[in-house]
N, C-alpha and C positions, 0 to 999 in steps of 0.2 A: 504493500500500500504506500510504502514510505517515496516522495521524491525529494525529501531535504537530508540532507546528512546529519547526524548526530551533532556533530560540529556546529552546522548552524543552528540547530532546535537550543544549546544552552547559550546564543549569540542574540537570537531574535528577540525582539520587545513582543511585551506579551498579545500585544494588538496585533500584530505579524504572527505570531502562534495561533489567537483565536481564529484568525483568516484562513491560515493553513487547514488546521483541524475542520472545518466547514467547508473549507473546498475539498477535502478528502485529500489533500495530498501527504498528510501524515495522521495517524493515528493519536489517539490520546494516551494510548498504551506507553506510545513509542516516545512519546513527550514527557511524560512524569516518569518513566524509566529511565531515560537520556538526564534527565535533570537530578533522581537519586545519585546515578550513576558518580556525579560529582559531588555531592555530599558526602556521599562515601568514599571517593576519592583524596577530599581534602576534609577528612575525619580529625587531620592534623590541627586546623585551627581551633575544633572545640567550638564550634559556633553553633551547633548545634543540642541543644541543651534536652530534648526528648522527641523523638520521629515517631510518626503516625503511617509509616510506610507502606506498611499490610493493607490497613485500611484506605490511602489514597490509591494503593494499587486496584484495590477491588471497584474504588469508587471510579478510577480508569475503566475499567471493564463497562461499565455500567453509562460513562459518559459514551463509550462508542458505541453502543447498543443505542442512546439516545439520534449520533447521529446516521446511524443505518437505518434508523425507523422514518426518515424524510421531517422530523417534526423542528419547529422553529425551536434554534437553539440561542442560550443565551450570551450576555456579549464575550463574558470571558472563559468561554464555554472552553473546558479541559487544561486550563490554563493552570500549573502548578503558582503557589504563594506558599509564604512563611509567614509567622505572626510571632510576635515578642513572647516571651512567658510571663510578662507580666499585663495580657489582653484573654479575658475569658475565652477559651476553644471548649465545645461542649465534651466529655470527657476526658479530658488532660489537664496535668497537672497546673497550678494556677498560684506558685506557694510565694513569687515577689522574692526569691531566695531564700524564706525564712522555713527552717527545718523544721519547726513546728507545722509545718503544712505541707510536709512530703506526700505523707500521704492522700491528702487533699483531692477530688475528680470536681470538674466542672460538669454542674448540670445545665446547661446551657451556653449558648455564645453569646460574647458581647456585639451588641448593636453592628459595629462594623464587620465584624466577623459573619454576623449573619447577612448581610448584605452582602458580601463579597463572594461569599459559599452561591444565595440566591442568583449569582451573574455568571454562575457556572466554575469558577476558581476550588483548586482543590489544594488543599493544606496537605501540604507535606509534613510538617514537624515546629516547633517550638525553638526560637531562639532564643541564645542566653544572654543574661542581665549580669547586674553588677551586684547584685543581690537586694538584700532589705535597704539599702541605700542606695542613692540614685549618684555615679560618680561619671569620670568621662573615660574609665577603662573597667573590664568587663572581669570580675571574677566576683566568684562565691564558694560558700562550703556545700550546697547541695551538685553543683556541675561543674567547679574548678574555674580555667583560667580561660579566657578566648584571647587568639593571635590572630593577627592582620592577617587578610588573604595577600597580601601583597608578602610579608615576610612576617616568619614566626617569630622571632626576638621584637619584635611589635604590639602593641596595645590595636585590639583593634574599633577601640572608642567605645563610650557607653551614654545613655546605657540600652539603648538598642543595638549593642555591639556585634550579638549573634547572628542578626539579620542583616547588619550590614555588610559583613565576613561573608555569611552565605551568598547574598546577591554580589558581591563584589566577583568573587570567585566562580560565578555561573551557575551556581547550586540552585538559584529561583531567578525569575524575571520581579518582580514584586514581591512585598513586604508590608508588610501595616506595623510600624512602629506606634511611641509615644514620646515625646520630648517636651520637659521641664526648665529645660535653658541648653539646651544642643543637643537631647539624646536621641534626635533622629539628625541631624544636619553633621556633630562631628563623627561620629562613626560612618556615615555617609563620605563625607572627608576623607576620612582614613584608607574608607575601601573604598574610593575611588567612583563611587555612584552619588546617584542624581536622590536625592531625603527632600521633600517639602515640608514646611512648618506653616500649617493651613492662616486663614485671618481667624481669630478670637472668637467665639463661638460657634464655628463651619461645622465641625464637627464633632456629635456627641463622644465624652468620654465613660460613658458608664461600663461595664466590666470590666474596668482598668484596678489593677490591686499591684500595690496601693495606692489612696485614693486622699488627697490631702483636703480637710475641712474646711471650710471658711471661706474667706475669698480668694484665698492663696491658688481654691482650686484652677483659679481662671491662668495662671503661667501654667498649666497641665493641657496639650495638645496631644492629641490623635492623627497620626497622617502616612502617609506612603514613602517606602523607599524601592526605586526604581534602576534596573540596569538602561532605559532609553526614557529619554525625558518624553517622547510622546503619549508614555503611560500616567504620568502624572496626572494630567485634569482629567481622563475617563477615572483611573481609581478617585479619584479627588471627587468627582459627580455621585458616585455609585456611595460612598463611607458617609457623605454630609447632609443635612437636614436633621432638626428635632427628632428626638423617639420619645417624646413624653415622658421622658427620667431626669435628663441630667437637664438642668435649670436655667442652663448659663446655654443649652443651646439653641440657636435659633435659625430660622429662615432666613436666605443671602443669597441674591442672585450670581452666578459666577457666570464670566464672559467666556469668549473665544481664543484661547491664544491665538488663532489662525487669523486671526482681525486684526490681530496687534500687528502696527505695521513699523519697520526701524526707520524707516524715514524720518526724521525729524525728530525722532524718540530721546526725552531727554535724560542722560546716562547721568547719574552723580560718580565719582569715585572717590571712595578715599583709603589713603594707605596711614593714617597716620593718630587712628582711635586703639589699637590695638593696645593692651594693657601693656604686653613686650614689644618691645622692636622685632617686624619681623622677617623671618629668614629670607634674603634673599631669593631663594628657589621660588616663596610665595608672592614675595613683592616683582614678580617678574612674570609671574602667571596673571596676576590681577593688571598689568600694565598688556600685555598679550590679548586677554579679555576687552579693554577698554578700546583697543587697536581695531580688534576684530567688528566692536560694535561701530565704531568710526568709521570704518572700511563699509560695512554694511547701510551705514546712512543717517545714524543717531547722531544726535547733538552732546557728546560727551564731552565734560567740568569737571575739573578737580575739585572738593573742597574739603575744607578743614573741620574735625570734627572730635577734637583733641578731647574735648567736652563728654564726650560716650565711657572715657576712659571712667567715671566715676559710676560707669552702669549696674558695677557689682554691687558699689553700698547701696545703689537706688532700688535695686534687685530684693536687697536682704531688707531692705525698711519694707517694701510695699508684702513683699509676702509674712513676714513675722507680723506685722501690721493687721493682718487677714489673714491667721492662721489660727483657729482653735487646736490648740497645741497637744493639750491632754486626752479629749476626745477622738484627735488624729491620729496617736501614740498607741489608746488603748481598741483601734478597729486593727491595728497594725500586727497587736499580737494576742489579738482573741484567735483563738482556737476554733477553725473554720466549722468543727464537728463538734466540739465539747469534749475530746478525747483524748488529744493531742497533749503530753504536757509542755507546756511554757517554758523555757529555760531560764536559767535567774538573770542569764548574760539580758534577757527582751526582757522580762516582769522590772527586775529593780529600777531601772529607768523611768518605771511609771511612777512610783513614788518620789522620784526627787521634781517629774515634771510637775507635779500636783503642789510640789510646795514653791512651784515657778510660777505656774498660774493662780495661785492664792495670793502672791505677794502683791504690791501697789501698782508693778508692771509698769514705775517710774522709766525706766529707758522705754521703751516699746512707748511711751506718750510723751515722752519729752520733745522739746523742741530742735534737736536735730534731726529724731526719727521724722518729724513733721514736717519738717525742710526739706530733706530727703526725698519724702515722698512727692512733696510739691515741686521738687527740680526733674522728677523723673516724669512728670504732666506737661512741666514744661517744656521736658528736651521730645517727648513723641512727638507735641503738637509742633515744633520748630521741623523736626526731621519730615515728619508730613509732609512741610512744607517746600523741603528744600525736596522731598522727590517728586510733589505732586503726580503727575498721573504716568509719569515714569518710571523709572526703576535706581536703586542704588547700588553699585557693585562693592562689597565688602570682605574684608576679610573671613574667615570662619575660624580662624587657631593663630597660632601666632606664629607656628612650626607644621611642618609634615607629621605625619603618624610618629610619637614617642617609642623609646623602647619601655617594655612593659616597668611599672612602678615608676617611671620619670616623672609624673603627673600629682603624686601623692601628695599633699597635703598645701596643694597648690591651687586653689578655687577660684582664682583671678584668669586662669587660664579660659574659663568658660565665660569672660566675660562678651566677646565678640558674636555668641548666638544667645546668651541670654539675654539681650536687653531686646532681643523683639519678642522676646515670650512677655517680656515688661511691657514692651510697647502694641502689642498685638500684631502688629504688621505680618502678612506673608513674606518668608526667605527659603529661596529654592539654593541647596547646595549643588554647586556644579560642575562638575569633575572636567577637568583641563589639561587630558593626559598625564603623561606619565615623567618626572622628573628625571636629575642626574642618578639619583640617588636608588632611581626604580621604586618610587613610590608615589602615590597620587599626589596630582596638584588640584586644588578648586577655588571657587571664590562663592561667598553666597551674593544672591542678587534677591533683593528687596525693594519689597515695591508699598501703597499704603495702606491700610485695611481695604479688602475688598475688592484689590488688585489681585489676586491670586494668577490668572490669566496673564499678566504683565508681566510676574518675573518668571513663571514657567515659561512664555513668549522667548524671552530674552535666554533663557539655558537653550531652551532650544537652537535658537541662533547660534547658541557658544558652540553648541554639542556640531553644529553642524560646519563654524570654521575649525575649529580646534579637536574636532574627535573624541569628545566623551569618554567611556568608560574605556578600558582598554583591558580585556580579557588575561587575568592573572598566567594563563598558560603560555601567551602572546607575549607577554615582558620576561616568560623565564625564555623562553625561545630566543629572543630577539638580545637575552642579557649573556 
């Protein structure tokens, strides 16, 4: 049945798969087989934190009986995805890394999850997290450590690290992460693929564990990680709208990127908010980017935005500000069955937070945290401004993929994607081939709320002067 080569089927965007499978020129069999096939191959990164392979095989079976019977199939019909392990999949583990909840099954999927299943996608497996804390490299004690698909002495970012290992490496064409201040856009980064960080309430988060209370929930995003940027706004359509749960989400028209046109389009750039100076290899990819959109017809500016640099402390006033702490704490290590026991390392922490949210909670109201938050109102509505209905091309890291533990105890580093979780804005990370060094280059491009459209618009263009993702087996070849 097959006319595509193996080769291509783990190359193709998943829109080019679903085509294929419908015109009959490859099976569904032959698609999530070809696409295990490198999971199990590069078993090496660990990015794979629990596989549902039995079952997506048989669910194979079952899709090509769907299109042998002539009947209308759906869009992402046989089309393999991953999902983070910390996004509800109905029978699979759900534990946010915490051992207390190994034993754990999900009776249901989460909202996107189910939507993505209903477009005909089929879940290969569960990628790994950073654990019960949310960091920007990827280990725990329930599944160990995740390596770059690019090199293993590599972090391969967090904390949707396992899925962006996976997709980087050919293992899926798409992904459904979650990111809190970069944990879909650096691990995206890292491996070398296309992460979108939707606008501010596009899409619900509910069966996300864990799940922060307050208002803090609203820097908590749901969204897609992609080996071809022309899968972004179909997955991005199919995951968004209300489900009558999560509060904060709501109705948002999304445009066309195919209407976005670069003529005249106006590009901001800036090299010079990044918390660190940064490396060369990256201040040369984002300069490569601004070239390519120039070339292409946009109106690109430099400008100065030295200002962003204080995005982490604007970051930690606006969510500690909006975080029911204790109550957040104690959903985090209740026991998903009542059977589970607790370990003292999760329980004792609930006792000291309870005598933190008892006390006057003089810092969390004083007049810096208030300043703080009021300079962080001010710098979205100014940045707004300065992109208006174009896009900004930014940094995402300040360096290439670390090697593992460089990152530790380093929080400033996530400052260049968390401040649009701050600011709500869509930023698509966009992979910008492959460095000296053999390891991704990217820039994100952000655009203003509800531009979605605009900066997937613009990756696209990247993806299309500069070559996108660059197939992990293609750089050992090539190296």
């Amino acid at each position: 049945m097959s006319t595509t080569s193996v080769a291509d089927v783990t190359h193709l965007s998943a829109l080019d798969l679903a085509a294929a499978i419908k015109a009959r020129k490859i099976s569904v069999v032959e698609v999530v087989e070809a696409h295990i096939a490198v999971l199990e191959r590069t078993r090496w990164t660990n990015a794979l934190a629990v596989d549902r392979f039995e079952s997506a095989q048989a669910e194979a079976v079952t899709a090509d009986e769907l299109v042998a019977s002539g009947a209308e199939l759906p869009e992402l019909h046989g089309v393999p995805a991953t999902v983070k392990e910390l996004i509800a999949v109905q029978g699979m583990p759900h534990t946010g890394g915490f051992p207390h909840r190994r034993k754990f099954r999900e009776a249901e999927d989460a909202p996107v999850v189910s939507r993505l299943r209903a477009a005909g996608a089929i879940v290969l497996g569960l990628g790994n997290t950073p654990g019960p804390y949310f960091w920007v490299e990827t280990n725990n004690k329930l599944y160990g450590r995740t390596s770059n698909a690019y090199d293993r002495h590599r972090t391969s970012g967090g904390s949707s690290g396992g899925d962006g290992a996976m997709v980087g490496s050919g293992g899926a064409p798409i992904a459904l992460g979650s990111d809190m201040g970069g944990s879909i856009r650096i691990p995206a980064f890292f491996n070398g693929i296309f992460g979108h960080l939707p606008s501010r309430g596009l899409v619900p988060i509910t069966g996300h564990f864990p799940i922060p209370l307050g208002d803090i929930r609203r820097t908590l995003y749901l969204g897609p990680l992609a080996r071809r940027s022309e899968d972004l706004m179909p997955l991005l359509r199919l995951i968004a709208g209300p489900d009558g749960i999560d509060p904060f989400a709501v109705d948002m028209p999304l445009g066309d990127p195919a209407k976005v046109s670069m003529q005249g389009l106006p590009i901001a750039v800036a090299t010079d908010a990044s918390t660190f100076p940064l490396r060369p290899v990256l201040r040369e990819a984002i300069e490569d980017a601004a070239r390519a959109l120039d070339s292409a017809g946009a109106e690109v500016r430099e400008v100065s935005l030295r200002s962003m640099r204080a995005a982490l402390a604007q970051f930690g006033a606006v969510a500690w500000s909006g975080l029911d702490l204790v109550t957040s704490w104690e959903a985090l290590v209740e026991s998903p069955t009542g059977r589970e026991k607790v370990p003292l390392s999760v329980a004792v922490p609930t006792a000291v937070l309870r005598l933190v949210d008892n006390a006057p909670l003089r810092v969390l109201r004083s007049r810096a945290m208030r300043r703080l938050v009021s300079a962080a109102d001010r710098a979205s509505e100014s940045l707004a401004e300065i992109i208006g209905d174009g896009a900004l091309l930014y940094p995402p890291f300040p360096r290439v993929a670390p090697r593992h533990r460089m990152t530790l105890g380093q929080p400033w580093l996530a400052t260049n994607t968390a401040v649009f979780n701050l600011f709500g804005m869509p930023a698509t990370q966009t992979p910008l081939g492959i460095g000296a060094k053999g390891l991704p280059r990217g820039v994100q491009v952000v655009a203003a709320p509800g531009g979605d459209h605009v900066s997937i618009a613009v990756a696209a263009q990247l993806e299309r002067a500069l070559g996108g993702w660059v197939n992990t087996v293609d750089v050992r070849r090539s190296g």
